[in-house]
N, C-alpha and C positions, 0 to 999 in steps of 0.2 A: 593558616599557619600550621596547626595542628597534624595538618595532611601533607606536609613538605617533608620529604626527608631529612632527616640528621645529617648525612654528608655533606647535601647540598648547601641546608644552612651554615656548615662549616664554612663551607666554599666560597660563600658572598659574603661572611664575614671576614674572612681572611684579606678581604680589599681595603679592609681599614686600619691593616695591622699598623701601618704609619701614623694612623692619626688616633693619636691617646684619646682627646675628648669625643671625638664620637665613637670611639668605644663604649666609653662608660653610659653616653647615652642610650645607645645601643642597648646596653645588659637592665637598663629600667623598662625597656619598651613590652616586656612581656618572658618568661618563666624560660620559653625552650632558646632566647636569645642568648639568656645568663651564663652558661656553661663556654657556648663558643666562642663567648665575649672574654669569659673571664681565663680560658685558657691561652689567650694571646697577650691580656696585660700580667698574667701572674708567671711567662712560660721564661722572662729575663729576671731574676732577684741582681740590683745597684743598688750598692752602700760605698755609698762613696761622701765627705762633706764636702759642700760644694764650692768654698773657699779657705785658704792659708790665712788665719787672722795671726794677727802680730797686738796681744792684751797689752793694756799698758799696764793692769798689774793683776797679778795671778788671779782674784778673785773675778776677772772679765773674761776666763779664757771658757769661751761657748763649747756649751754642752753638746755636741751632739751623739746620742746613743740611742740609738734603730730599735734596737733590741726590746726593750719594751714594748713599743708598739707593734713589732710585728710578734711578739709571742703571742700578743693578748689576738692579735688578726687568726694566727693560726690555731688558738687553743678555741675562740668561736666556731672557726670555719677552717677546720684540718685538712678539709679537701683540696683548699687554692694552695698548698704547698705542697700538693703530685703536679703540680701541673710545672713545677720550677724545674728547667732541662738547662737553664743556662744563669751562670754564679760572678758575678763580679764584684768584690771588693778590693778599695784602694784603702789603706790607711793612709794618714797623714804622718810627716816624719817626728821621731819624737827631737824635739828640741830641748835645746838650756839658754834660759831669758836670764838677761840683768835687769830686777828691775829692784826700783827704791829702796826698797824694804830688803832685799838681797836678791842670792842667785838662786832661780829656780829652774826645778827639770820639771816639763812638762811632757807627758807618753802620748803618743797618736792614741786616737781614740777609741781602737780595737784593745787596747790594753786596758782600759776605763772601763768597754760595755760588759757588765757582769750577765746580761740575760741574754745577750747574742749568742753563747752556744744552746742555751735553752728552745731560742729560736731556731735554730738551723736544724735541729735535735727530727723536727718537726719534716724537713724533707725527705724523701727517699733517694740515697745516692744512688740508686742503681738507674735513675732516669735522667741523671744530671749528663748532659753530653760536652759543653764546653765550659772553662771557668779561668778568669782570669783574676789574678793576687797581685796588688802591687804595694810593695814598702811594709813589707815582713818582719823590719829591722829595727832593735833588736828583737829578734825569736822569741828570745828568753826572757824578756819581760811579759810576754805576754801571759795570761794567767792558763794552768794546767787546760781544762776542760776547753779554752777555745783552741790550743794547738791539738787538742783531742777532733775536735768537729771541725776542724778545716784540714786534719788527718786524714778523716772520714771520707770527706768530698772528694780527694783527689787520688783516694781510691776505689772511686765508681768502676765499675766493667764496662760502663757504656761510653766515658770520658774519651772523644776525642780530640778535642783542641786543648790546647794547655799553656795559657799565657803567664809568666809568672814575670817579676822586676822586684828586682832590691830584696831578695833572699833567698833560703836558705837552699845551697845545692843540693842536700840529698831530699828534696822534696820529691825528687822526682824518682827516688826509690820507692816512691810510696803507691808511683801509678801502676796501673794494668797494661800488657802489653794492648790494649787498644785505641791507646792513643797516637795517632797520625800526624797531627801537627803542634809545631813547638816554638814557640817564639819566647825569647829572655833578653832583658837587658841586666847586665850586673847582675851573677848570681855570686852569690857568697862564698868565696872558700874556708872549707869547715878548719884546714891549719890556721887560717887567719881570726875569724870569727867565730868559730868552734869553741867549742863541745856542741849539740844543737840539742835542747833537752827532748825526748823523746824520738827520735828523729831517727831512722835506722840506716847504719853505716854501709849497708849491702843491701841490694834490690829485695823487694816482699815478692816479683813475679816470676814466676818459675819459667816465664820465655819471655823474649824480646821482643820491646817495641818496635815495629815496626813503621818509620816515620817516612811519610811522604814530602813534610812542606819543615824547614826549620830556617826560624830567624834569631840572631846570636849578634847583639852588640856588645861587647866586654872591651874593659881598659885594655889598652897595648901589651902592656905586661902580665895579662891575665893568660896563666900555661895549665892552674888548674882543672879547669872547666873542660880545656879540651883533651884532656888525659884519661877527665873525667868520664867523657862521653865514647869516646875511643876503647875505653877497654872495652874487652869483652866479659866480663864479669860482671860489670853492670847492665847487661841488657839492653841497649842501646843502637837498634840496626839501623846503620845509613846508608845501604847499598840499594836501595829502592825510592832514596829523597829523588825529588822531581821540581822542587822549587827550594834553593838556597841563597839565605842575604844576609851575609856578614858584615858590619860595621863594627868599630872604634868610638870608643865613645872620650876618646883623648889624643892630641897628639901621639904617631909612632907609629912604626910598623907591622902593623895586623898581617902582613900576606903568611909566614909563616903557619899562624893559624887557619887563613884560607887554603893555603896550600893541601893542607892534609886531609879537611875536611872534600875540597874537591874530589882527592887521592880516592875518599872512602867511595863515593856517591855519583862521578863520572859519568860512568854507562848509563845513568835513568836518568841525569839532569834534563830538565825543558827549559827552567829559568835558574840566572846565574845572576843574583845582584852585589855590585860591589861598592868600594869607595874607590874612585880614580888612583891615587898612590899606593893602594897596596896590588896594582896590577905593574908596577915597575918591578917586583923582583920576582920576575919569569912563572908568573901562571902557568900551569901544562894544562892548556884546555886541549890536548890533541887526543884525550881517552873519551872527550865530552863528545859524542856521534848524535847523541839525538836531542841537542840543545835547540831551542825555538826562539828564546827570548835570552839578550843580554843587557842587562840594567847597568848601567853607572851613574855614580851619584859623583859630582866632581863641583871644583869652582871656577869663574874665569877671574885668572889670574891680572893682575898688572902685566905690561911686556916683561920687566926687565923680569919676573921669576917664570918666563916661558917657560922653563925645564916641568913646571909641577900643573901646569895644561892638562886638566883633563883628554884632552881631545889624544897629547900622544899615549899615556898607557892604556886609553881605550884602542887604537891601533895595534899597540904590542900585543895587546890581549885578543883580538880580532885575528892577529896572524896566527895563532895558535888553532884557530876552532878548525877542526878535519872541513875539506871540500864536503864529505858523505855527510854534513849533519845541515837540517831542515831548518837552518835559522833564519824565521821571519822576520822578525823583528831587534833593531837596537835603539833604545831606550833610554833617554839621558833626559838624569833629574839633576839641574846644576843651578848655583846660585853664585849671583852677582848682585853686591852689594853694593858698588863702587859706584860715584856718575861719570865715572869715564869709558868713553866709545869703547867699547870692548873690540879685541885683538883681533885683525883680520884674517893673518897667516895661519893660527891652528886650524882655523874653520876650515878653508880651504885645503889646506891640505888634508884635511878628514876627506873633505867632497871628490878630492881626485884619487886617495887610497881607494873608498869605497866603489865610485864607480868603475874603477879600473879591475875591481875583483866581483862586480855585480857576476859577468858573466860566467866566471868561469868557479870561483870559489862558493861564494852566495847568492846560488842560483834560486832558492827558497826566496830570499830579503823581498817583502812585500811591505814593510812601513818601518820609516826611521822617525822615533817621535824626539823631541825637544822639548822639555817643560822646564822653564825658567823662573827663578823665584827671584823677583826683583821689588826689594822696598819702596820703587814709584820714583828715584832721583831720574831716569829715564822713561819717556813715557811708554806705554807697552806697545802700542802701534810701532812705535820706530823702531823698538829693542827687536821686534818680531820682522819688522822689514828688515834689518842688517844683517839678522841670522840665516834669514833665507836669501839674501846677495849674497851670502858668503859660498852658499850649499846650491849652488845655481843648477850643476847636473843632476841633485837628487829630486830638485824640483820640479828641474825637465820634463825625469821618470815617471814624475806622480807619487814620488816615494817617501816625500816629506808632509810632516805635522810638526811644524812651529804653534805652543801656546805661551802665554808669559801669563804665571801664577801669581798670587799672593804668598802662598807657605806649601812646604810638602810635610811628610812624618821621615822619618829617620828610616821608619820600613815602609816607605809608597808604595812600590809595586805587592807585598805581600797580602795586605786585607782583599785586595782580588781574590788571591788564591783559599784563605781562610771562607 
């Protein structure tokens, strides 16, 4: 062992990177193990509790706080915290309980842990590459020094993915233009939930992000977010995005905000995911040239509200894409709850739009996939045989993948690209 190179050992270690326990085994077997071992279980920091309790009275509500215990990890052993290049904490949301005794407000637990900035204190930002925050809210309860050291992180030089949900929008004044991808659900508008205490109201980078991949779920009515990101004073480039997925996270009309965003980022798109209804108010994908992939997340409706079919504003949206752009693939992530035979006419006529412009529009189209999320009131065998009766010419072609799923995420197609 003594006589194996370094690299190598890395290299046959890296085949365990999946399996925690025999990592750990691994790093007891002998001194030049411990370093490759230990750079793979220490290179993700997760603080996350692992479930929502509901106490039944304040003095039940579980303790959990990391923060001691990893300080006292890193102040034995300072080294296993260079090895941390990827950051995920979730808080828990703060609630107000009734209980017996009266009303009480209890904070998520990032609010609580007093040694968790002590711990983090302990990594070096500049090697952190991705990090994701979720349930930020409120900001301002959190105590000074931990918005100081998760200030810190998400202004690493080396940050490139940057997942943030449920807080504060100028977080992202805080990054370095070398972050490339950005996925949000619900950020905060600072008129609404504002002032953000230390939190800076204008970019800290003296150039723009330059972003390849952005995923953007916001309520209907949310205008500030993409005002937000649209100026150019914020530092914010989308004219080199190459993968975009917009969702609603409410009933209402998101296309507006898709619209613009499209507007920005056209010319690079490869993938375009949407929600089926916000492609009824006239997508201009005719700037989109080098599209590859288009996603739609839709439901199958009952008959009588045919009109909200995913299947037509996936057409409307398909007539827009230029003849000159390379699109292989279309991609539908759609969910039927319902135990009734779902609708035969949309399918169909998807199957005759499509093959009627195989030749001459989507000369590219090498695979139309189907992934169907169905609670089991029909069994999947059958659900998957009627979709492809329906799509008989894409079948013909070879062009079809029918699967029926158990769940999808809100952003399916994007952890590919992440």
């Amino acid at each position: 062992m003594a006589q194996v190179p370094v690299e190598l050992i890395s290299h046959i270690v890296g085949y365990l990177s999946d399996d925690i326990s025999s990592l750990r085994a691994t790093s007891l077997v002998c001194s030049r193990l411990l370093e490759p071992t230990q750079k793979i279980l220490f290179r993700k920091l997760e603080l996350q509790r692992t479930h929502q309790y509901w106490p039944v009275e304040p003095g039940n509500v579980p303790d959990y706080k990391p923060g001691s215990a990893l300080l006292a990890i890193f102040k034995q052993s300072p080294h296993l915290a260079t090895y941390i290049n990827e950051i995920y904490i979730r808080n828990h949301y703060h609630t107000t309980s009734l209980f017996a005794s009266g009303r009480t407000e209890i904070p998520g637990w990032l609010a609580l842990d007093h040694d968790l900035p002590l711990a983090l204190e302990f990594i070096p930002v500049r090697g952190v590459k991705r990090v994701t925050m979720e349930v930020l809210s409120p900001w301002n309860d959190l105590p000074e020094a931990t918005q100081q050291v998760l200030a810190n992180i998400l202004r690493s030089p080396s940050l490139l993915v940057l997942e943030i949900k449920e807080a504060p929008m100028y977080l992202l004044n805080l990054c370095r233009p070398s972050v490339l991808k950005f996925k949000t659900v619900l950020l905060q508008d600072p008129t609404i939930h504002g002032p953000f205490n230390g939190l800076p109201t204008q970019p800290e980078r003296d150039s723009p992000m330059c972003l390849q991949a952005i995923g953007i779920a916001l309520e209907s009515s949310e205008n500030a977010f993409l005002g937000f990101i649209l100026d150019p004073r914020n530092q914010i480039g989308l004219s080199g995005v190459r993968l975009l997925d917009y969702g609603t996270t409410e009933e209402g009309d998101g296309a507006p905000v898709l619209r613009s965003l499209i507007k920005s980022c056209a010319a690079s798109l490869r993938t375009l995911a949407f929600e089926a209804p916000q492609a009824q108010t006239n997508l201009d994908l005719s700037r989109c040239v080098s599209l590859e992939e288009l996603v739609v997340r839709g439901t199958l409706s009952d008959p009588e509200y045919e009109e909200i079919h995913f299947a037509f504003p996936l057409m409307e949206a398909l007539k827009r894409i230029p003849s000159s752009a390379p699109l292989e693939c279309i991609n539908m992530r759609i969910h039927h709850a319902s135990d009734e035979p779902i609708e035969s006419e949309p399918w169909i006529q998807l199957d005759t739009f499509l093959s009627l412009r195989i030749a001459n529009q989507f000369t590219s189209l090498a695979r139309v996939v189907v992934h169907v999320r169905s609670p089991g009131e029909i069994p999947s065998d059958e659900l998957k045989s009627q979709i492809e009766g329906y799509l008989p010419n894409l079948l013909r072609l070879g062009l079809l993948n029918v699967s029926v799923i158990a769940t999808f995420d809100i952003f399916d197609p994007y952890p590919t690209v992440l």
